[in-house]
MDTraj code that builds the backbone (N, CA, C; nanometers):
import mdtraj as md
import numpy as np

residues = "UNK UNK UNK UNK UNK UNK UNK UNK UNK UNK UNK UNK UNK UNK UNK UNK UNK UNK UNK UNK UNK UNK UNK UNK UNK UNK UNK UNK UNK UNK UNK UNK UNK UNK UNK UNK UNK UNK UNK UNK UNK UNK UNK UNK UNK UNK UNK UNK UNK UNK UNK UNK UNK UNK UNK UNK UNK UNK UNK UNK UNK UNK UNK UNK UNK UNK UNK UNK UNK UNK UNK UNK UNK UNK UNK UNK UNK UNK UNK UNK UNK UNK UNK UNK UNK UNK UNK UNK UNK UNK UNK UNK UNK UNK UNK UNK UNK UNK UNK UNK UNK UNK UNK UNK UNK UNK UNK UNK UNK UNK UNK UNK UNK UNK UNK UNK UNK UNK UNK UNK UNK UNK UNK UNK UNK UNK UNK UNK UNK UNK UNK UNK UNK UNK UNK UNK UNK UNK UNK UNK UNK UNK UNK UNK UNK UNK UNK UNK UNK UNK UNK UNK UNK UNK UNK UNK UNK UNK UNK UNK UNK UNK UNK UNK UNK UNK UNK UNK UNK UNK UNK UNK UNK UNK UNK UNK UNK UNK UNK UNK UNK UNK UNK UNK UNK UNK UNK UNK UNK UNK UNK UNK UNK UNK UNK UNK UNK UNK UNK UNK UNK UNK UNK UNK UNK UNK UNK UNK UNK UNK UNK UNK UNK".split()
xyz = np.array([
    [1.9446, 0.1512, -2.3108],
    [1.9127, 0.2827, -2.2561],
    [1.7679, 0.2926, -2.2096],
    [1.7068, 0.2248, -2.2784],
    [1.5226, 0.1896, -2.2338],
    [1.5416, 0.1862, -2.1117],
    [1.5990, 0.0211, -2.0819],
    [1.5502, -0.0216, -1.9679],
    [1.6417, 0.0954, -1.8101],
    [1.7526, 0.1404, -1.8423],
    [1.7810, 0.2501, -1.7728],
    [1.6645, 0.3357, -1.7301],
    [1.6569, 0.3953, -1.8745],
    [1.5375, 0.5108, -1.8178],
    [1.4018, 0.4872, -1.7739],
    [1.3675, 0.3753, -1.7459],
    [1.2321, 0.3026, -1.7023],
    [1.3196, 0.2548, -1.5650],
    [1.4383, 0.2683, -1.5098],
    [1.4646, 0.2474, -1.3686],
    [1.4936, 0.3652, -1.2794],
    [1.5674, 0.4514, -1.3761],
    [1.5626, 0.5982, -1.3143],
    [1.4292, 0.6612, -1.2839],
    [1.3546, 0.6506, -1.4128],
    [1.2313, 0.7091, -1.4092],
    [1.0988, 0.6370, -1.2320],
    [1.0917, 0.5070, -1.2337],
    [1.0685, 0.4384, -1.1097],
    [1.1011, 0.4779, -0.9871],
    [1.2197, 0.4739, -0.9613],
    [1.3176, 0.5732, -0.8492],
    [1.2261, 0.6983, -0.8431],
    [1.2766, 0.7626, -0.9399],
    [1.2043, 0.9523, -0.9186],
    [1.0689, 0.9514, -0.8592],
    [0.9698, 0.8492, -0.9281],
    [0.8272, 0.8410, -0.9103],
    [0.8436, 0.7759, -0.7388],
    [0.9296, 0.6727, -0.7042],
    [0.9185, 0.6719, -0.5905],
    [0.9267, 0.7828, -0.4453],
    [1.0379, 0.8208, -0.5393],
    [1.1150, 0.9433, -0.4224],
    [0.9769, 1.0403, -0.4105],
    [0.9206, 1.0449, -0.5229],
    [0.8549, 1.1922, -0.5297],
    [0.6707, 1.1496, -0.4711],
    [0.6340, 1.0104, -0.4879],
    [0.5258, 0.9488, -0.3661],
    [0.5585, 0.9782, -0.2501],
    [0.6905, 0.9329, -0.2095],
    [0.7209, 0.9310, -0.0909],
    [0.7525, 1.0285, 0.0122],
    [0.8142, 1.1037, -0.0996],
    [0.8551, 1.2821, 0.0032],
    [0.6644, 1.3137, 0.0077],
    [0.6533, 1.3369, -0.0652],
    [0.4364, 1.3753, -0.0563],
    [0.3794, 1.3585, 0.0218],
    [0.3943, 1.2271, 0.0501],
    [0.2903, 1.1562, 0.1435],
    [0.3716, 1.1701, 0.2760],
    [0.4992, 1.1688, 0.2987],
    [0.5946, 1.2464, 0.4339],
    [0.5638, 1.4001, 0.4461],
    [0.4963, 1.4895, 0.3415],
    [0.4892, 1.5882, 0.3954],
    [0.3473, 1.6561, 0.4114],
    [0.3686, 1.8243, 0.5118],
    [0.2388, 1.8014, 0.5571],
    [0.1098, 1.8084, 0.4469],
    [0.1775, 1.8575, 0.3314],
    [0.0465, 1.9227, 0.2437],
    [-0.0123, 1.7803, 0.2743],
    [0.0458, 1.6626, 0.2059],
    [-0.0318, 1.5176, 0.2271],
    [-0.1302, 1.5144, 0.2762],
    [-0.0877, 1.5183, 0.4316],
    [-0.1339, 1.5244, 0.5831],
    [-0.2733, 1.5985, 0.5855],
    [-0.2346, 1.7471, 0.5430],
    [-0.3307, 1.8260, 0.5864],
    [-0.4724, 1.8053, 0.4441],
    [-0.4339, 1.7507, 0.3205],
    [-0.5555, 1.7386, 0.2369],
    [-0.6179, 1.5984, 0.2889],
    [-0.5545, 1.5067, 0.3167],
    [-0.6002, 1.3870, 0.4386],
    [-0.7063, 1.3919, 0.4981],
    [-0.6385, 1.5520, 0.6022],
    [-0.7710, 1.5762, 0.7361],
    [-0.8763, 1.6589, 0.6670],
    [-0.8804, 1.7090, 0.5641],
    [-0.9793, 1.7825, 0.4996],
    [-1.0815, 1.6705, 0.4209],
    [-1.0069, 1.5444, 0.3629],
    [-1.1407, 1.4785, 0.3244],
    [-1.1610, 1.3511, 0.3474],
    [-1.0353, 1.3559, 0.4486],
    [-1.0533, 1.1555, 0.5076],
    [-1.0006, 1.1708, 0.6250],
    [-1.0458, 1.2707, 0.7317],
    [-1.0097, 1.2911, 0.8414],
    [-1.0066, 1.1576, 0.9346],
    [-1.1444, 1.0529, 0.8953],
    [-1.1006, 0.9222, 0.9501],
    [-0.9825, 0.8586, 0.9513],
    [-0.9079, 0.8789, 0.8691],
    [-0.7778, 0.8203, 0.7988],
    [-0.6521, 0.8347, 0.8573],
    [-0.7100, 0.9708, 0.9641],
    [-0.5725, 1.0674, 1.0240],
    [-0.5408, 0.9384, 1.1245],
    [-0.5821, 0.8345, 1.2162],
    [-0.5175, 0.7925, 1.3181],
    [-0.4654, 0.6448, 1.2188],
    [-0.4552, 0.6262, 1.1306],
    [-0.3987, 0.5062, 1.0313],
    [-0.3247, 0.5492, 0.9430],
    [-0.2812, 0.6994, 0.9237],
    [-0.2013, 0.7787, 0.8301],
    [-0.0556, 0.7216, 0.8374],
    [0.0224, 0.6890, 0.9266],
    [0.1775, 0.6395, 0.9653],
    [0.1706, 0.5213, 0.9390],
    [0.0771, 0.4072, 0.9403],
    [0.0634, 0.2997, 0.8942],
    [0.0607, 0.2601, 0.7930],
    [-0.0785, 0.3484, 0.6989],
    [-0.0619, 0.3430, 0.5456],
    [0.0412, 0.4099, 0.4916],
    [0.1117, 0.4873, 0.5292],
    [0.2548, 0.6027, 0.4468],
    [0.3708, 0.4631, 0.4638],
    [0.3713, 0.3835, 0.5806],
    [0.4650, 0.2530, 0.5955],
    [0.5080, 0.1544, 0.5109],
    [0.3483, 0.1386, 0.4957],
    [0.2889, 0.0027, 0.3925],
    [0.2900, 0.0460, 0.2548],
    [0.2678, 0.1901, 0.2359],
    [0.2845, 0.2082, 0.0536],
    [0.4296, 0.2558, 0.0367],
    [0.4855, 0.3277, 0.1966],
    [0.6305, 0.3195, 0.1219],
    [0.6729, 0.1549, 0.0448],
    [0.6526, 0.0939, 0.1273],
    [0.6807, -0.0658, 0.1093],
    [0.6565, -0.1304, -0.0051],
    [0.5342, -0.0804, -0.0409],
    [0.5137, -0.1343, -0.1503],
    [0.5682, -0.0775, -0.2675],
    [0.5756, 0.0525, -0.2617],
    [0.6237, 0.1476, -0.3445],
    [0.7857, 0.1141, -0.3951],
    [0.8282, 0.0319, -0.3332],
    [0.9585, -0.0294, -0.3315],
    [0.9962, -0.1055, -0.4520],
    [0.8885, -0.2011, -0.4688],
    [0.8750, -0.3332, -0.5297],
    [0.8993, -0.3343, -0.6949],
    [0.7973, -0.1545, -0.7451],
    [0.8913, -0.1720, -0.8835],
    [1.0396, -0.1006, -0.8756],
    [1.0645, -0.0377, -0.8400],
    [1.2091, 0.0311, -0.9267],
    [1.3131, -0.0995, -0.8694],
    [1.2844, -0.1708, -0.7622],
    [1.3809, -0.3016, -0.7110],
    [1.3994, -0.4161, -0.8228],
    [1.2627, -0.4238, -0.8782],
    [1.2380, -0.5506, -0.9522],
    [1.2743, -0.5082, -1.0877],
    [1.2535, -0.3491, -1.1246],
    [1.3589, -0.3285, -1.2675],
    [1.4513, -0.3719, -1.2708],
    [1.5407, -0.3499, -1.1708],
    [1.6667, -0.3510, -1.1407],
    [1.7290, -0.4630, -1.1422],
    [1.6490, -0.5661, -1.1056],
    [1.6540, -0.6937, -1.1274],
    [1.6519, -0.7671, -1.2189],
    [1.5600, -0.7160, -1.3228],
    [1.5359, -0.7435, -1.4077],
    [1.6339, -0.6937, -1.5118],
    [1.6467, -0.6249, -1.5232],
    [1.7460, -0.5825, -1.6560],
    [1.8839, -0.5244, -1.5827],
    [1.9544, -0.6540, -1.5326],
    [2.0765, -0.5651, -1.4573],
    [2.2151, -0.5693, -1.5143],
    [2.2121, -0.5357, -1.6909],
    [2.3063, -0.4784, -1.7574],
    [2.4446, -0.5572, -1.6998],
    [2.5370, -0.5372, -1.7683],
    [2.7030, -0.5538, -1.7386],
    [2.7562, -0.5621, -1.6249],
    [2.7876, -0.6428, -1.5786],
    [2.8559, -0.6258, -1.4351],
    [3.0129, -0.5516, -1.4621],
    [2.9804, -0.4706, -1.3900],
    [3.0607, -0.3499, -1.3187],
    [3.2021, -0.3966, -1.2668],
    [3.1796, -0.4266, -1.1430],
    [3.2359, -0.3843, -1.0423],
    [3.2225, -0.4848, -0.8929],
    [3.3164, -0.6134, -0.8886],
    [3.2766, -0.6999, -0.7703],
    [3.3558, -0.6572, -0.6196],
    [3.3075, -0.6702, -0.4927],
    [3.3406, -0.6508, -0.4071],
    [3.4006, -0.7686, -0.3320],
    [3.5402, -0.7614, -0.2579],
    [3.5775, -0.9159, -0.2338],
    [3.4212, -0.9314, -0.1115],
    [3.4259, -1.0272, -0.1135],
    [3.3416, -1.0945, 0.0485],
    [3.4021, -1.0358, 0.2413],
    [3.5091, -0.9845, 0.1825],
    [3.5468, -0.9523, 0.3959],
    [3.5264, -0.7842, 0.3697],
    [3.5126, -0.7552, 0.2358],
    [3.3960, -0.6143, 0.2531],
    [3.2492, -0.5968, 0.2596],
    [3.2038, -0.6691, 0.1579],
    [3.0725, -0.6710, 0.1048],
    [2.9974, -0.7062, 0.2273],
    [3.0547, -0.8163, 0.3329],
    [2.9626, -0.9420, 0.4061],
    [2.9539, -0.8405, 0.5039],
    [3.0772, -0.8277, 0.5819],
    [3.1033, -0.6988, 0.7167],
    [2.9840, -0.5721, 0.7144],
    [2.9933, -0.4956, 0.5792],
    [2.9584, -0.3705, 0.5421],
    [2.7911, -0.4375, 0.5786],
    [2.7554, -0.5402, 0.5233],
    [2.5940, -0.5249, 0.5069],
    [2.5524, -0.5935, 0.6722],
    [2.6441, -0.6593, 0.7465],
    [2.6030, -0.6859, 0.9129],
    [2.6151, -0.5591, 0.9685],
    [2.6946, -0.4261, 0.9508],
    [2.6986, -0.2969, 1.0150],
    [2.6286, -0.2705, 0.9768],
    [2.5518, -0.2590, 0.8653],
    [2.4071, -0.1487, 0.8345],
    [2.3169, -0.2120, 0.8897],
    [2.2951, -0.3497, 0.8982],
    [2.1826, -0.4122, 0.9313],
    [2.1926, -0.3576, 1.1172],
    [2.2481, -0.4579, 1.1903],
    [2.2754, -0.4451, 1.2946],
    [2.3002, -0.2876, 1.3471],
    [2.4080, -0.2160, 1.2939],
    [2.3452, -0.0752, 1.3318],
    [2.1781, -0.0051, 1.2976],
    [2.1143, -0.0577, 1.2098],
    [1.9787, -0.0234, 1.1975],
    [1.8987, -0.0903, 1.3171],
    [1.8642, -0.2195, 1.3388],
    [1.8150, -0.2523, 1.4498],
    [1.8755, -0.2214, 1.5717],
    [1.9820, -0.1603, 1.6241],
    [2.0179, -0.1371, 1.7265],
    [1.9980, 0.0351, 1.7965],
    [1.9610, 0.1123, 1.6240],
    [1.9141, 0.2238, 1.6705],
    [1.7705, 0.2505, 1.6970],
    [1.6604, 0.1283, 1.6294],
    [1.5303, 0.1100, 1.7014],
    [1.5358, 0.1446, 1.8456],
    [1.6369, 0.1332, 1.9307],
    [1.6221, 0.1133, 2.0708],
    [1.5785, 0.2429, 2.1308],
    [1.6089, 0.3115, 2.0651],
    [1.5894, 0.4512, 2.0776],
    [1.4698, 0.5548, 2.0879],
    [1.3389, 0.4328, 2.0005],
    [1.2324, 0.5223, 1.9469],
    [1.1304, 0.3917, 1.9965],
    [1.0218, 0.4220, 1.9790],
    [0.8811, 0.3548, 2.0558],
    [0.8622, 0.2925, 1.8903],
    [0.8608, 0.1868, 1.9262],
    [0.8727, 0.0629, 1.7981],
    [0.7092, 0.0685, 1.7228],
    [0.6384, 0.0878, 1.8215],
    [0.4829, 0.0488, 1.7940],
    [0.4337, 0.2277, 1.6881],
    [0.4533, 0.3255, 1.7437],
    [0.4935, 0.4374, 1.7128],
    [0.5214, 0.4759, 1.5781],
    [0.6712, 0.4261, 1.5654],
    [0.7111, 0.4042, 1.4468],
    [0.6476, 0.3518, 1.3356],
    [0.5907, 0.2185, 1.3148],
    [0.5348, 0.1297, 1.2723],
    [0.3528, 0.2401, 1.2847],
    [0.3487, 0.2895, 1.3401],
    [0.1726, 0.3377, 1.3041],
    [0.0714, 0.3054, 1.4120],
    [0.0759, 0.1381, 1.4368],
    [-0.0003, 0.0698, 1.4809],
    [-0.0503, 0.1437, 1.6325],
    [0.0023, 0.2190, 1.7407],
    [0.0031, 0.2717, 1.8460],
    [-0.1343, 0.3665, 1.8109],
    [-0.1227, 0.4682, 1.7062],
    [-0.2126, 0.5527, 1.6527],
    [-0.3509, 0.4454, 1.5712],
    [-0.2977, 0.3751, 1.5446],
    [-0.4582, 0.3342, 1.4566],
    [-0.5418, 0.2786, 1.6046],
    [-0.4622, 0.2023, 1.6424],
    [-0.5241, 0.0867, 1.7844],
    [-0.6230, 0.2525, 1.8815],
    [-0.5403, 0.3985, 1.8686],
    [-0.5973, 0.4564, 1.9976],
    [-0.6616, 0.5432, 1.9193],
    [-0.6996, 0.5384, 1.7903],
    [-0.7687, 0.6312, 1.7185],
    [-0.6978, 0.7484, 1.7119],
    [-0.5792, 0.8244, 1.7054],
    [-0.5383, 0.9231, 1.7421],
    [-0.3876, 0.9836, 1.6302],
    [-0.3951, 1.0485, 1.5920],
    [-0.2591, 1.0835, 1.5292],
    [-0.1252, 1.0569, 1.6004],
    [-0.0111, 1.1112, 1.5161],
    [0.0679, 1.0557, 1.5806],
    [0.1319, 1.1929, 1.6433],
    [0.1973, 1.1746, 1.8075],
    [0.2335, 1.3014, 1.8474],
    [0.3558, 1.3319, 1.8528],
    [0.4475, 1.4690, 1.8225],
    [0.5541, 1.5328, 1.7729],
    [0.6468, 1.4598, 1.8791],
    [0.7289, 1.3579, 1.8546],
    [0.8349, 1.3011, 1.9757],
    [0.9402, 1.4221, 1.9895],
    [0.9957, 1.4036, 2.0994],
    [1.1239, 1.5019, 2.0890],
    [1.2739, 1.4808, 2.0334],
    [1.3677, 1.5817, 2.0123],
    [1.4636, 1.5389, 1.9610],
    [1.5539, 1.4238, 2.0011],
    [1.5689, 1.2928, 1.9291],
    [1.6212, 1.1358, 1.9385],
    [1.7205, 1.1901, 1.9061],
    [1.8282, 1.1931, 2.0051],
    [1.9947, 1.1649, 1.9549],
    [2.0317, 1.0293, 2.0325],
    [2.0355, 0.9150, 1.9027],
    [2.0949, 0.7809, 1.9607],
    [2.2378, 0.7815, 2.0072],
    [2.3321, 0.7081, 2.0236],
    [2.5024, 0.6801, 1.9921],
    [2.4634, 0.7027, 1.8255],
    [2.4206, 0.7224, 1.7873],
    [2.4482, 0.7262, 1.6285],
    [2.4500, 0.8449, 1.5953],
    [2.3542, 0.8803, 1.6286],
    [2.2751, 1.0254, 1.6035],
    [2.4096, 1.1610, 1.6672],
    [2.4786, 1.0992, 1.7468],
    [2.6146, 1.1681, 1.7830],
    [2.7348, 1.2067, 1.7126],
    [2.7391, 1.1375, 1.5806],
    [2.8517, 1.1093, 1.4923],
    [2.7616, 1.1732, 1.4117],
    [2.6234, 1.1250, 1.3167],
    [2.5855, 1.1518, 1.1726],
    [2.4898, 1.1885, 1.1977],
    [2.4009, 1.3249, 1.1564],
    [2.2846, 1.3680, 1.1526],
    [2.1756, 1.2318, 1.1364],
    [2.2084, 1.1714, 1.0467],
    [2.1152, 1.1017, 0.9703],
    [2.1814, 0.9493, 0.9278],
    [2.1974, 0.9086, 1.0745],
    [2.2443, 0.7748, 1.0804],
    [2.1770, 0.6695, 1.0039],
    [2.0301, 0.6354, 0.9635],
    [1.9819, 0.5546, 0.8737],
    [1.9825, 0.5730, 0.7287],
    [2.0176, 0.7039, 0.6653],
    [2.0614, 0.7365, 0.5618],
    [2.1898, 0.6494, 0.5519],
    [2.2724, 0.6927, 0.6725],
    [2.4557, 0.6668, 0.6090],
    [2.4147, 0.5385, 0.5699],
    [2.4042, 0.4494, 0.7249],
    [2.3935, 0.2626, 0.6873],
    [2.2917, 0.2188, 0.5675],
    [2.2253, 0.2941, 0.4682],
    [2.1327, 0.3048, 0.3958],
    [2.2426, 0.2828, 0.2776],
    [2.2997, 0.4006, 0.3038],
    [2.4376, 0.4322, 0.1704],
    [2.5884, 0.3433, 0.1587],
    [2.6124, 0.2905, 0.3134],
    [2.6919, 0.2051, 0.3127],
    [2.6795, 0.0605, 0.2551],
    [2.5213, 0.0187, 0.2547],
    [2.5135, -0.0830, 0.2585],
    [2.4646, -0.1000, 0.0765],
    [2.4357, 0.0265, 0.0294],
    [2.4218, 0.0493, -0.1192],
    [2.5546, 0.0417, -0.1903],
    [2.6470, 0.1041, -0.1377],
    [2.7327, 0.0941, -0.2365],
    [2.8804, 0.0221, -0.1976],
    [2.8225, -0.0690, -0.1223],
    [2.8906, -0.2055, -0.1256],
    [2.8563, -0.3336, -0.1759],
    [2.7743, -0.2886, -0.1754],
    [2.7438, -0.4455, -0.2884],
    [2.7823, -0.4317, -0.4286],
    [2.7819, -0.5920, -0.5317],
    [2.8472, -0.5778, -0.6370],
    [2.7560, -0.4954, -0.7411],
    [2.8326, -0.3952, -0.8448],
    [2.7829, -0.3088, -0.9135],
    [2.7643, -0.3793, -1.0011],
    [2.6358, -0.3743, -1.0996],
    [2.6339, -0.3838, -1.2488],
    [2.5645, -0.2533, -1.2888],
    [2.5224, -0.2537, -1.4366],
    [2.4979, -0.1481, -1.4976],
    [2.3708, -0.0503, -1.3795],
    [2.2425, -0.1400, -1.3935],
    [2.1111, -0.1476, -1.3493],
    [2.1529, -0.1116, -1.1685],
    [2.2321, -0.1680, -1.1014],
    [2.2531, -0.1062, -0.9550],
    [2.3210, 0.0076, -0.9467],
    [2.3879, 0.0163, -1.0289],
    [2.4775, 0.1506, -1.0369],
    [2.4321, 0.2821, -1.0566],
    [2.3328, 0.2697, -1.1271],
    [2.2131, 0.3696, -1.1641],
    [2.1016, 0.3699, -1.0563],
    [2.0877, 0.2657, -1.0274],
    [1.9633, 0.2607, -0.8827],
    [2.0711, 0.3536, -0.7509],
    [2.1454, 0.3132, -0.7487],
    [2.2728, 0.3801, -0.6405],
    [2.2744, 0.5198, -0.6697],
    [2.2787, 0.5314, -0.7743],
    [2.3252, 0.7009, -0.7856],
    [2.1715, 0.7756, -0.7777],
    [2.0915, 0.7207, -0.8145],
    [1.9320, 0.8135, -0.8185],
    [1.9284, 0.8054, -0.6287],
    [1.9548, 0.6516, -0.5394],
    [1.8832, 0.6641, -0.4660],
    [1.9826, 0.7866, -0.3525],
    [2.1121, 0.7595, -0.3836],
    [2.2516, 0.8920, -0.3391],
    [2.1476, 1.0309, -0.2875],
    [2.1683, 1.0459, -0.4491],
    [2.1313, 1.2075, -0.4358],
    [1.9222, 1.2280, -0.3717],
    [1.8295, 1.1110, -0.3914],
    [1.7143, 1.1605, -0.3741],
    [1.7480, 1.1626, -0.1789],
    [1.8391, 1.0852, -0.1394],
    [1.8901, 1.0772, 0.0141],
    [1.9479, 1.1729, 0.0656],
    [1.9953, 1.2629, -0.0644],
    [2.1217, 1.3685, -0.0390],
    [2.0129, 1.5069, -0.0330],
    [1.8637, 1.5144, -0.1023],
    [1.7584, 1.6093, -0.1077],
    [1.7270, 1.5745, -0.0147],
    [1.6573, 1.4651, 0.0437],
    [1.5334, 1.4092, 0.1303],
    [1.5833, 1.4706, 0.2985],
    [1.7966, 1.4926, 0.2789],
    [1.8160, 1.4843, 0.4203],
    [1.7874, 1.6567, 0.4395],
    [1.7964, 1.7116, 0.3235],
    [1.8228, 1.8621, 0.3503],
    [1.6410, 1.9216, 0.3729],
    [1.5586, 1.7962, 0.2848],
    [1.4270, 1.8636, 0.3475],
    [1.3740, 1.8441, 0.4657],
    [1.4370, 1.6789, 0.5379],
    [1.3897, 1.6667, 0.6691],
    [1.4426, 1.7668, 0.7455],
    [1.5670, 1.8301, 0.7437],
    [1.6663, 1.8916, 0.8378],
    [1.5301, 2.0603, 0.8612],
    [1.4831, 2.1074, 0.7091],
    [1.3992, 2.2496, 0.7406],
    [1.3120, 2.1704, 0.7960],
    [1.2040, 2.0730, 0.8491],
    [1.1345, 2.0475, 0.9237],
    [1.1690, 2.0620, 1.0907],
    [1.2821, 1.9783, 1.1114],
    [1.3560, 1.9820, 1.2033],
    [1.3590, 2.0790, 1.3169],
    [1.4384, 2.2162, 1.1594],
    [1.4684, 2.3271, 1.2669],
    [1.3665, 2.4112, 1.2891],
    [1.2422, 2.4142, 1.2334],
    [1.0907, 2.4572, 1.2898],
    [1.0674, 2.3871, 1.3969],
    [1.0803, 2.2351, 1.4668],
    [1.0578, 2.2013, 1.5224],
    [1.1001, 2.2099, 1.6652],
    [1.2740, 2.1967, 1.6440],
    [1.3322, 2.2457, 1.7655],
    [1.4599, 2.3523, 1.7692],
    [1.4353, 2.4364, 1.7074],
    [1.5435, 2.5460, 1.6871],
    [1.6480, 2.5398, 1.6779],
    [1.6564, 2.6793, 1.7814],
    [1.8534, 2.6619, 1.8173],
    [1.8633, 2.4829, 1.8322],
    [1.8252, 2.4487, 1.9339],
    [1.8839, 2.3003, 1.9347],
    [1.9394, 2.2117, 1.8553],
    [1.8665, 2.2023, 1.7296],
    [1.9230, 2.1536, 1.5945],
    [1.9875, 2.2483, 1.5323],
    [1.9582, 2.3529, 1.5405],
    [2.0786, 2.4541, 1.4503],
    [2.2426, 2.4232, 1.5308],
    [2.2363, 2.3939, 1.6461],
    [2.3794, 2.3785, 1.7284],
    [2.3762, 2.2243, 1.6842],
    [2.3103, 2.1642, 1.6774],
    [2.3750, 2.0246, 1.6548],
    [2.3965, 2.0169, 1.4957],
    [2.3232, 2.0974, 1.4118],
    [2.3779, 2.0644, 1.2791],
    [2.5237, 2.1213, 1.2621],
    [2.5839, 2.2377, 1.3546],
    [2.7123, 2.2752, 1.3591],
    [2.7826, 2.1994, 1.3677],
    [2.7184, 2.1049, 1.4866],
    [2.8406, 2.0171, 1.5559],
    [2.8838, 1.9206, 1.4679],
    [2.7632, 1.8238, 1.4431],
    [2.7521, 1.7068, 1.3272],
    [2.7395, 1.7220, 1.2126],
    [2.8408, 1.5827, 1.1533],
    [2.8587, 1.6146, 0.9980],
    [2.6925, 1.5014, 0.9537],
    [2.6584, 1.5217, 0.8017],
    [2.5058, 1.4681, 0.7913],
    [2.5203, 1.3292, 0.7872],
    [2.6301, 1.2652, 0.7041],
    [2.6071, 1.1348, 0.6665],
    [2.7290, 1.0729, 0.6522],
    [2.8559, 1.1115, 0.6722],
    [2.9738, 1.0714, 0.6491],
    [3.0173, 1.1166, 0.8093],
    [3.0859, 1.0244, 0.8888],
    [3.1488, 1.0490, 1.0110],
    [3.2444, 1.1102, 0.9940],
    [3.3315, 1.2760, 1.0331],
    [3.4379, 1.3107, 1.0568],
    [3.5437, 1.3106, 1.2113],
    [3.6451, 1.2997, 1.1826],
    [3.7357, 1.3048, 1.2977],
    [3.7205, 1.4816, 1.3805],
    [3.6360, 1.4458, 1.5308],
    [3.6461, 1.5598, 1.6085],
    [3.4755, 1.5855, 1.5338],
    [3.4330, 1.5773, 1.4686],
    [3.2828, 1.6509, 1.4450],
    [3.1626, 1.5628, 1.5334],
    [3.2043, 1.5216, 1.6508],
    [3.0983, 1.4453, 1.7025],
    [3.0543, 1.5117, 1.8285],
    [2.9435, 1.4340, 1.9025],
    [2.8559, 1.4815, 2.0316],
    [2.8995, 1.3758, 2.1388],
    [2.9408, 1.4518, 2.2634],
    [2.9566, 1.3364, 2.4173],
    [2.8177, 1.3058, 2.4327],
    [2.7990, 1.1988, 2.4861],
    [2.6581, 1.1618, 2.5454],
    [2.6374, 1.3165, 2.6509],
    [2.6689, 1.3609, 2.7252],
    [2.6234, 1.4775, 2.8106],
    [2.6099, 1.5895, 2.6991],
    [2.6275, 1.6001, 2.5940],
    [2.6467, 1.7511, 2.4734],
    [2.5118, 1.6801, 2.4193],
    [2.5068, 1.5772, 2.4026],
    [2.3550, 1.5433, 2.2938],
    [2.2702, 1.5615, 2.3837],
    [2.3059, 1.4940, 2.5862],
    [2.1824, 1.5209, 2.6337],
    [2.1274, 1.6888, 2.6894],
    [2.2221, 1.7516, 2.6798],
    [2.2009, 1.8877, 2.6726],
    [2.0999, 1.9375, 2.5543],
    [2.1802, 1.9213, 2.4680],
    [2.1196, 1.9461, 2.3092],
    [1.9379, 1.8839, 2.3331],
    [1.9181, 1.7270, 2.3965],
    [1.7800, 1.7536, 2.3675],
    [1.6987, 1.7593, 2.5323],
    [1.7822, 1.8184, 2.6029],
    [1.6903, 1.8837, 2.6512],
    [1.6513, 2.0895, 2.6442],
    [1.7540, 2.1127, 2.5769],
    [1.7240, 2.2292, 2.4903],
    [1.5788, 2.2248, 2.4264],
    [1.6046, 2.1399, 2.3204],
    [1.4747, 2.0843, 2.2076],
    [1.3288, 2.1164, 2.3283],
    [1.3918, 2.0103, 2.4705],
    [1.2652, 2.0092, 2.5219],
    [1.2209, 2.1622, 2.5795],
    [1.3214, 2.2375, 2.6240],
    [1.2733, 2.3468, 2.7183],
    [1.3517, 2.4685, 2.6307],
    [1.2807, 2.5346, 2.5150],
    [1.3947, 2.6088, 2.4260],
    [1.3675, 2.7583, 2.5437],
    [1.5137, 2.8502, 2.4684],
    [1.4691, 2.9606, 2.5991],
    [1.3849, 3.0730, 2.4986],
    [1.2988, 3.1536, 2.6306],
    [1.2009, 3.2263, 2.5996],
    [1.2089, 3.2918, 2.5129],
    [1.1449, 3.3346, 2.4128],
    [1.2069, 3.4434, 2.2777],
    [1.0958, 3.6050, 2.3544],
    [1.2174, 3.6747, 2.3415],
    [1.1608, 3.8067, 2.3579],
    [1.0911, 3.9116, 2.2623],
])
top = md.Topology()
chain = top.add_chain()
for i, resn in enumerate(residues, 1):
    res = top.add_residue(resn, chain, resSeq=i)
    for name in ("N", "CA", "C"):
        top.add_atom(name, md.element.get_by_symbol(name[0]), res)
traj = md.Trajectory(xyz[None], top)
């Protein structure tokens, strides 16, 4: 039960670095006393997510209790080439350098508000790197120690999507309020999806919202 609660406990401490430093309070005590810091801010939040990784993974590793639960191989193998490959294929979508930080440190400059990205993915699941995140979690083989890493990292994915989503709809309104109608968050349903012409509507809404009276 120790080594459990020294993996749950890891997880939480991660989730709860990580939402922080993703949000603006972070940001804004940043520009108040390391305003230098602001055009390398997406870079370092990258690199300590990253690192931030390394213990609750290596608990897990370390003390990984009873095996559970095996998956044959024409699930397990398939499931983890769709998350992978759907993850690099939705890069295509977003300015790589951007992403990664490096664009902002190189021009001295923060990073600026992109507009609403609806990939082919982003058409089916709010939060297409979540799902392949979750698909690719809970297909692999369970023991005690993953099973517990699975369920903390579930639900901190199942908070994290509902706090990105209030950022969101400050950001681009109605636009995301009609697409969160349309789309389901993380599980694909039959009929709950976007045509390429409905998403490109949707973000050019985002871009040109109408006048509020």
């Amino acid at each position: 039960m120790t080594d459990l609660a020294g993996i749950v406990l890891a997880w939480i401490l991660y989730g709860a670095i990580h939402s922080w430093l993703a949000g603006e309070s972070c940001k804004a005590w940043v520009a108040r006393h390391w305003p230098q810091l602001l055009p390398a801010y997406r870079l370092l939040y990258n690199l300590l997510a990253l690192l931030s990784l390394l213990p609750p993974l290596w608990l897990t590793a370390r003390h990984p209790g009873a095996a559970l639960w095996h998956w044959p191989g024409w699930i397990a193998w398939p499931a983890a080439v769709v998350a992978v490959v759907g993850y690099l294929w939705s890069l295509r979508w977003y300015d790589g350098l951007d992403f990664l930080g490096l664009r902002q440190w190189r021009q001295g400059r923060m990073a600026m508000a992109e507009g609403l990205v609806l990939s082919p993915l982003h058409r089916h699941v709010r939060h297409p790197w979540y799902a392949l995140g979750l698909l690719l979690l809970w297909t692999r083989d369970l023991n005690v120690a993953w099973l517990t890493s699975a369920l903390v990292i579930t639900v901190y994915l199942l908070i994290g999507s509902r706090l990105e989503e209030r950022k969101l709809l400050r950001l681009y309104g109605e636009a995301y309020r009609r697409y969160r109608q349309r789309v389901p968050a993380l599980v694909p349903l039959p009929g709950r999806c976007l045509s390429a012409r409905e998403a490109a509507d949707l973000q050019g809404l985002a871009r040109h919202p109408p006048a509020s009276h």
